[in-house]
Steps between C-alpha positions, in 0.01 A plus 500: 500500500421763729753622800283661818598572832309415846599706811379481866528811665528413856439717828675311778308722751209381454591164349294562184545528139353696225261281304280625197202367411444509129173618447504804264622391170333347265583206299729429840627128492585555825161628568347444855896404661693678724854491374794724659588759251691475165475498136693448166818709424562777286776503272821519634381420882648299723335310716541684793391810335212367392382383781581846713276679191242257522443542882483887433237461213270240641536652886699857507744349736895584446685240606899530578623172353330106474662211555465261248362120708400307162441432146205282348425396179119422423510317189199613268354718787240662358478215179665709288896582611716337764552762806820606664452675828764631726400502880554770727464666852525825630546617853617846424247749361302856516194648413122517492291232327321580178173392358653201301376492138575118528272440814436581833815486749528347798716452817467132597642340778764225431332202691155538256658580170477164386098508611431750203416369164840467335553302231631166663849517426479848633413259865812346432789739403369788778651308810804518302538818455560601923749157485894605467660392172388508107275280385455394081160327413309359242104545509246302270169586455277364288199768400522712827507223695855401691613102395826495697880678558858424551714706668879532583601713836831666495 
């Protein structure tokens, strides 16, 4: 099982949010996506620490605090382990962007993130994420490719 974070850093002035497109690494299963920015914890993380370190690493941004919008389990994500990601935004941060070891960084505005090529539940769960409330989903995919979701708003 592996536990990861997602976070959406979010500039409300210019209705965009930072996007990376995973190009760099190799041996990348997300290779070729834009995803917002994440990763696995560390030992002894929570999940809101992990996802204010992993916004630092993968952009140099410091954010304040997230806000935690959803959890989704992707069952045998990568055909190996079942996935546990935590979803969050951020509003409040500070900084200068980095050259992202992960991939190149982007600001993308709201209305044409779900035009990039996401993964397809990635299409789904985004509109969720600027919604008020929690949301707890369940994403299948069947090698890479999305097969269907249920989902329970709170």
């Amino acid at each position: 099982m592996k536990l990861a974070t997602l976070c959406y850093v979010i500039d409300k002035k210019t209705d965009s949010t930072l996007m990376i497109h995973r190009v760099k690494k190799q041996n990348d299963y997300h290779e070729g996506k834009w995803n917002g920015l994440g990763g696995k914890f560390e030992l002894g993380e929570s999940p809101e620490e992990c996802a204010i370190r992993e916004i630092e690493e993968e952009c140099g941004l410091k954010v304040k605090s997230v806000i935690m919008k959803g959890f989704i389990t992707f069952p045998m994500f990568d055909g190996k382990e079942d996935w546990y990601v935590f979803l969050f935004t951020a509003y409040d941060f500070e900084g200068d962007l980095i050259d992202s070891p992960e991939g190149n960084i982007a600001w993308i505005k709201n209305d044409k993130l779900t035009e990039l090529n996401l993964w397809d539940g990635d299409k789904i769960f985004i509109p969720w994420l600027y919604k008020d409330g929690f949301f707890s989903a369940k994403f299948n995919y069947e090698n890479g490719k999305y097969v269907s979701h249920d989902v329970s708003f709170y």
